[in-house]
C-alpha positions in Angstrom: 98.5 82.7 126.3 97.4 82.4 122.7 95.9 85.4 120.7 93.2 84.6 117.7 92.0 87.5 115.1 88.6 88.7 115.4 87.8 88.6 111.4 89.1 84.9 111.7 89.0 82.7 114.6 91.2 80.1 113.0 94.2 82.4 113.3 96.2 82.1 116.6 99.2 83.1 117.3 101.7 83.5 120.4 101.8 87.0 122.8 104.9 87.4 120.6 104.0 86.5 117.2 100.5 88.7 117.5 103.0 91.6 119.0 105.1 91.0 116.1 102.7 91.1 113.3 100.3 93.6 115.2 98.0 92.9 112.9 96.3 89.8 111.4 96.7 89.1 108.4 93.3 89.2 107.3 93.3 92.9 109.0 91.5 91.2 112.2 92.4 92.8 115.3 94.4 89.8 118.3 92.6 89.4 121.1 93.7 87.1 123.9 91.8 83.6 123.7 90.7 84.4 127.3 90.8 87.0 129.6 93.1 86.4 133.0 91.2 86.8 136.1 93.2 88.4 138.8 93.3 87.3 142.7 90.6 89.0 145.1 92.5 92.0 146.1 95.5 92.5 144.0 94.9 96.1 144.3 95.6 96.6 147.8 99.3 97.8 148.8 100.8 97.6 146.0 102.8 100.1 143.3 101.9 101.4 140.0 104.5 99.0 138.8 103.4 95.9 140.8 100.0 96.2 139.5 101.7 96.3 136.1 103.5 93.4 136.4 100.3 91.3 138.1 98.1 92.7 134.5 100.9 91.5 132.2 102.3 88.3 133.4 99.1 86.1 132.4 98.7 88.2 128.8 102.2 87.3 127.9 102.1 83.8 129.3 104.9 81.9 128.4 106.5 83.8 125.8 108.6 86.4 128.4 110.2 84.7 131.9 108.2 86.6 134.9 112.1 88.2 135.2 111.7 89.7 132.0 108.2 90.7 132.4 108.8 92.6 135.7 112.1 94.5 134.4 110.1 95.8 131.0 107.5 96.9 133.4 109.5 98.7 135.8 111.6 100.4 133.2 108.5 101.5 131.1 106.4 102.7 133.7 109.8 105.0 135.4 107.0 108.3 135.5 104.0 108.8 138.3 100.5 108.5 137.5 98.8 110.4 140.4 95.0 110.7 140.7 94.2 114.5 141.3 91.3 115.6 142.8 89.7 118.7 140.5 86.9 119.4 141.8 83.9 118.3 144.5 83.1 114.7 143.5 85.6 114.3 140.5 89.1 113.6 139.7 92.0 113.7 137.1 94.3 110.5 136.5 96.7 112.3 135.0 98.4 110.4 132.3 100.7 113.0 131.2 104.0 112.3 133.3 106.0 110.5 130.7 108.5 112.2 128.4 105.9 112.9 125.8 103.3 114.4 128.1 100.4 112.5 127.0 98.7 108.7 128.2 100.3 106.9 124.9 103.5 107.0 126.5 102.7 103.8 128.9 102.0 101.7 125.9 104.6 103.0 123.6 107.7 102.5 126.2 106.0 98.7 127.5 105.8 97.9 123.6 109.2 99.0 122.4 110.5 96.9 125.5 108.3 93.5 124.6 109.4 93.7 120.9 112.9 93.9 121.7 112.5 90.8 123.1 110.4 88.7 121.0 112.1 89.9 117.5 115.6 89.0 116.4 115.1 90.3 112.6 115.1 94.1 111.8 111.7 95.7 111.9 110.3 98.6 110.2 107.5 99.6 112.7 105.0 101.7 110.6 102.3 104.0 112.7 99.5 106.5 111.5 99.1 109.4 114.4 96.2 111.9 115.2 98.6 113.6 117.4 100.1 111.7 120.4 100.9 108.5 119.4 103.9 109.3 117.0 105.8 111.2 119.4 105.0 108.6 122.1 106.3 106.0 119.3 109.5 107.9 118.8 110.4 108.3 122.3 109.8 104.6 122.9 111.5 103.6 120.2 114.5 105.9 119.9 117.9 104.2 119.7 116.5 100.6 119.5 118.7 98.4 118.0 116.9 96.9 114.8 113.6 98.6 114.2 113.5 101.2 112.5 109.7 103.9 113.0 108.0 105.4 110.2 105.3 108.2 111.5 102.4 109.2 109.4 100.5 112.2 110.1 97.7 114.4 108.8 99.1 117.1 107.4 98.2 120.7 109.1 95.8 118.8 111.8 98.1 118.3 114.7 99.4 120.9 116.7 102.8 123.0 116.3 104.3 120.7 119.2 103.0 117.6 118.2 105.0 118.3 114.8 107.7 119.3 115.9 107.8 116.2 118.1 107.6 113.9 115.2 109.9 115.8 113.0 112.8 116.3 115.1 113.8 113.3 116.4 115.6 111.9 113.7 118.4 108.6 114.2 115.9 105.6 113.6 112.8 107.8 113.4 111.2 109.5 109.9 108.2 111.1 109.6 105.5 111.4 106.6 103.4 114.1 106.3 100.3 113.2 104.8 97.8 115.3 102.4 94.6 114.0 104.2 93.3 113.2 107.5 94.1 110.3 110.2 91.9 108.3 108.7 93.9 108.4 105.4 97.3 107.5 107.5 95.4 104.5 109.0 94.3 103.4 105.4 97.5 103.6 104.0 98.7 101.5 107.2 96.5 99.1 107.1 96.9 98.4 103.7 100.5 98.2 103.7 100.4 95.3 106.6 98.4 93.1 103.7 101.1 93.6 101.1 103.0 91.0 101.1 105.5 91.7 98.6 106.3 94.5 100.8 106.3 92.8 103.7 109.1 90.5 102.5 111.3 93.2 101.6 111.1 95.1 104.5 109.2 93.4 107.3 106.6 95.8 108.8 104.6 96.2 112.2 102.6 98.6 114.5 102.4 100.7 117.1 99.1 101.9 116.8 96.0 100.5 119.3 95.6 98.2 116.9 98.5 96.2 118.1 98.4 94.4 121.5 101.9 95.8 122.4 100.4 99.2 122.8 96.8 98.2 123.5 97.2 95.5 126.9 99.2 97.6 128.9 97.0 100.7 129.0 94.8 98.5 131.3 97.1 99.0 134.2 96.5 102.8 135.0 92.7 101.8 135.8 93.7 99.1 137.9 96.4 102.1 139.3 93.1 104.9 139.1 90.8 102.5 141.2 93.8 101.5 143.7 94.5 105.3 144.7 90.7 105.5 145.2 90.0 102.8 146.9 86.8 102.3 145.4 84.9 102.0 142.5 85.5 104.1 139.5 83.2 105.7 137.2 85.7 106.4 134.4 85.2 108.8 131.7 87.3 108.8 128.8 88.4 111.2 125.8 88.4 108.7 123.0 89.0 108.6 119.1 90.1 105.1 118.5 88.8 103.5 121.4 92.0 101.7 122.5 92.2 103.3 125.8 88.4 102.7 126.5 88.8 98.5 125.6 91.9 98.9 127.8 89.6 99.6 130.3 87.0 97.6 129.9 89.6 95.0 129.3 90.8 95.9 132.9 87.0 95.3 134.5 86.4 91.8 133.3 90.2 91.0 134.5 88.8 92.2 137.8 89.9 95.8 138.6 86.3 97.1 140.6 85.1 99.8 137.9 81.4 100.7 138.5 81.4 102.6 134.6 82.9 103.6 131.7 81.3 106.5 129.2 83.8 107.8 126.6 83.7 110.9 125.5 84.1 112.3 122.1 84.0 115.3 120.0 81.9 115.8 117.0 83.5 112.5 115.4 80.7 110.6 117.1 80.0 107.6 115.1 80.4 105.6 118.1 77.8 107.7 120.1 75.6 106.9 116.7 76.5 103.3 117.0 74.8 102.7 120.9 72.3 104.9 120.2 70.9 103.2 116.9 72.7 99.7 117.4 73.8 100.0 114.0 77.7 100.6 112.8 78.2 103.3 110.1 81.8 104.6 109.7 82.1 108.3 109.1 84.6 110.7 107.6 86.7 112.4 110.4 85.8 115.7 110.8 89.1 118.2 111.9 88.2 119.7 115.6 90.7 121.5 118.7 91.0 117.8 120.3 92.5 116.9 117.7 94.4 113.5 118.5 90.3 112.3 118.9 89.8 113.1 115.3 88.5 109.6 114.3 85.6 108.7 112.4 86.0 105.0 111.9 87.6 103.6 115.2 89.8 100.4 114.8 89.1 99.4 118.3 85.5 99.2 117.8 85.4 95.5 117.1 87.6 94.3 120.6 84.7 96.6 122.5 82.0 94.0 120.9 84.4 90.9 121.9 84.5 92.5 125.2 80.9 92.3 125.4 80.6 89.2 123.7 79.2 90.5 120.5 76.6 91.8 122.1 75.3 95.6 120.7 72.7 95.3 123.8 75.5 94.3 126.3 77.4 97.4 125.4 74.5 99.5 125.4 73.4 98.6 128.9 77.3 98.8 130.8 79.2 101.6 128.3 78.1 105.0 126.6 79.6 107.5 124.4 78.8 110.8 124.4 79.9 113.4 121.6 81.2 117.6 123.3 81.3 119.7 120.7 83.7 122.5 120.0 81.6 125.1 121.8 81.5 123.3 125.3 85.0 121.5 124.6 86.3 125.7 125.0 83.8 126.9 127.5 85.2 124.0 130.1 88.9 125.1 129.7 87.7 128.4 130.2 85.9 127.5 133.6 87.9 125.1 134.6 91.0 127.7 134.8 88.5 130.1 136.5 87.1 128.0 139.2 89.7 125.6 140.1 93.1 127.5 138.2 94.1 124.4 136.2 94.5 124.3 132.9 93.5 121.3 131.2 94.2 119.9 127.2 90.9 120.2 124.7 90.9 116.1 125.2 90.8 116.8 128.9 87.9 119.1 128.5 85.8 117.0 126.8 85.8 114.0 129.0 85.6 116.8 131.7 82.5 118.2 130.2 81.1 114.6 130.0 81.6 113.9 133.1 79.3 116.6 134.5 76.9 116.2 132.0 76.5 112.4 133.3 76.5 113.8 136.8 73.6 115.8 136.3 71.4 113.2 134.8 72.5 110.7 137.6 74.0 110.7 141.0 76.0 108.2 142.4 78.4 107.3 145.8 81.2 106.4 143.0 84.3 108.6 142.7 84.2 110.2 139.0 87.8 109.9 137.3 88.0 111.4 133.9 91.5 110.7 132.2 93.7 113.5 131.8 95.0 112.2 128.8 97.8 115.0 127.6 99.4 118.2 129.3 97.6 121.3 127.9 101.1 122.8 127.0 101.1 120.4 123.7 98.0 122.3 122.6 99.2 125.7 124.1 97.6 127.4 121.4 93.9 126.5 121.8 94.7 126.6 125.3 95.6 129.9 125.5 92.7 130.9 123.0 89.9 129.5 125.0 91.3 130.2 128.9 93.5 133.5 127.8 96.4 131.9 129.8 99.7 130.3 128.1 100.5 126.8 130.0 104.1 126.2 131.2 106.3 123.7 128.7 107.2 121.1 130.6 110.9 120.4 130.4 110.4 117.2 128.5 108.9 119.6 125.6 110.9 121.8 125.4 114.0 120.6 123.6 111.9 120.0 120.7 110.7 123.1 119.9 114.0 125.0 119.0 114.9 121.8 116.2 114.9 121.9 112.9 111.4 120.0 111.3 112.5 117.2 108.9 110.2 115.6 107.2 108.9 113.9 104.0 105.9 114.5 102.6 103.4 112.7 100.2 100.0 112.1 98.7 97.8 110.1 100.9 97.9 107.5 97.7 99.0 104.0 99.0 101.9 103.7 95.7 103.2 106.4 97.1 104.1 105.0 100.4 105.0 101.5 99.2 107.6 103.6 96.7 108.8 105.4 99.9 109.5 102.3 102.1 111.0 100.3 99.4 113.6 103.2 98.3 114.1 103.6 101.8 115.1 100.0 102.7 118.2 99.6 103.8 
């Protein structure tokens, strides 16, 4: 399987090289040259990681042995992924099993796994976060013998656990904090992949969406969602970069029976703008409770138009996006914990409030899944402010919280990171 770069179509380059580089090197995004249909009912009778292994072999093609492929996927995906019912008519995939309670975990753990064995050289692996992705990075990554990970976050717009996540990990793992918002981090990201004096003194990838390591495998828990329900899917999605909503798109035209796909945002809705104007206009990201959906100008953006082959009125007719605001984002946690006693993450209750909000204008025989993508305890706080009730730390989060926070922080000015990662070489 050969990957090519959206900005230019000349670029190809190997599973491994595009996994590698993560991204082009005119700032495209890799998509694979075509998308792998799977066999008429691979779905039925089968495991979370079976299904894994089925997605992946044909995106990696010849670059991992189907040995290799089927022990990274059965060591990554080690955590369940059950479909919960919440309610009459709608369900919870919950995505929040892994050791950093929150969906980003199956990519992280499946990436850090393919680029041990694609890379020889040492790797600096550099990654902007909105909240879930840097711990899930960290945890992936922890220990790996030649990469070292670089976190950068907005400073004083993730939650306390999501810092103290990044911060205390420490070994291979340092975190920046970041005087400005995600979309600052990405910037500074982005730009530093094009540098290429940089790049030859300390070689550089990601672990964001943007890179197909983290992107690919978060098509497998639709395939899992739809196999648990044993029909088709109407998925709803918290989104803020719109990796996990191409995953699952992705997932559809290999084949996994999904009847829709609406994503869900919060009041950084210049996607929602997007279908409902046809017209692209990136926006400033505006701070909000959901925090990790914070995103105003959404990488993923151009692999949903390659998904629908370029088409704006494609995507109109077969995906949505609808924008929550703060207001209702609360007011769901608040009657979700009344009605059914769950407590759900703002992210949760966004795509939750979505969900009904399609269900009123349209009925259907389709079992509704939203994606319950973090556990509420990582944003205990505006949990407990909208529902009055503290969620239970999991054990996986709790060891983080009595550490020390080390961390270095800096200007969102690009010289100022390139000065950071070249005094830090080593």
């Amino acid at each position: 399987m050969k990957y090519r770069s959206l900005n230019q179509p000349t670029t190809w380059r190997t599973f491994g090289q595009a996994l590698r580089e993560g991204l082009a090197p005119n700032r495209g995004l890799y998509v694979p040259e075509n998308i792998p249909l799977l066999a008429d009912g691979f779905l039925r009778g089968t495991t979370l990681q079976e299904i894994g292994m089925e997605m992946m072999r044909p995106l990696v093609g010849s670059d991992l042995s189907a040995a290799q492929v089927q022990d990274i996927v059965e060591d990554a995906l080690n955590f369940e992924i059950p479909l919960v019912p919440l309610e009459e008519g709608l369900q919870l995939l919950e995505l929040f099993h892994g050791p950093t309670s929150a969906f980003k975990d199956v990519g992280a753990r499946m990436m850090s796994r393919f680029l041990q064995q694609v890379s020889s050289e040492r790797l600096t692996v550099l990654v902007a976060t909105s909240g879930d992705t840097g711990s899930a990075v960290a945890q992936g990554f922890l220990d790996v013998e030649g990469i070292d990970v670089v976190i950068l976050y907005p400073s004083g717009r993730i939650s306390h656990i999501q810092e103290q996540q990044l911060t205390t990990v420490g070994k291979n793992v340092v975190a920046l904090e970041i005087d400005g918002s995600f979309d600052d981090c990405q910037n500074l990201v982005k730009t530093a992949f094009q540098d290429e004096a940089l790049q030859r003194s300390r070689p550089l990838t990601s672990a964001n969406s943007i890179n197909i390591g983290r992107w690919l495998p978060q098509s497998i828990y639709y395939a899992w969602g739809v196999a648990q329900a044993n029909k088709a899917v109407d998925f709803v999605i918290p989104s803020g970069n719109f990796g996990n909503a191409a995953a699952g798109v992705l997932a559809q035209k290999m084949g996994v029976p999904s009847a829709s796909f609406l994503a869900a945002v919060n009041t950084n809705a210049s996607m929602q703008d997007y279908l409902h104007s046809g017209t692209y206009t990136p926006m400033s990201s505006i701070p909000t409770i959901s925090n990790a959906m914070d995103v105003g100008d959404p990488s993923n953006r151009p692999r949903l138009e390659w998904l629908y082959n370029g088409s704006v009125s494609d995507m109109q007719r077969n995906f949505s996006v609808v924008s929550v605001d703060e207001e209702a984002t609360k007011q769901t946690m608040h009657r979700i914990k009344n009605e059914t006693d769950v407590l759900v993450c703002p992210h949760t209750a966004v795509g939750i409030h979505a969900a009904h909000r399609k269900q009123e204008q349209q009925s259907t025989n389709h079992c509704t899944v939203v994606l319950a993508t973090a556990h509420a305890a990582k944003f205990g706080a505006v949990v407990k402010a909208a529902t009055g009730h503290e969620p239970i730390v999991p054990d996986a989060l709790q060891s983080c919280l009595t550490e020390p926070k080390v961390v270095v922080a800096l200007p969102a000015a690009y010289e100022a990171l390139k000065s950071y990662l070249m005094d830090s070489n080593h």
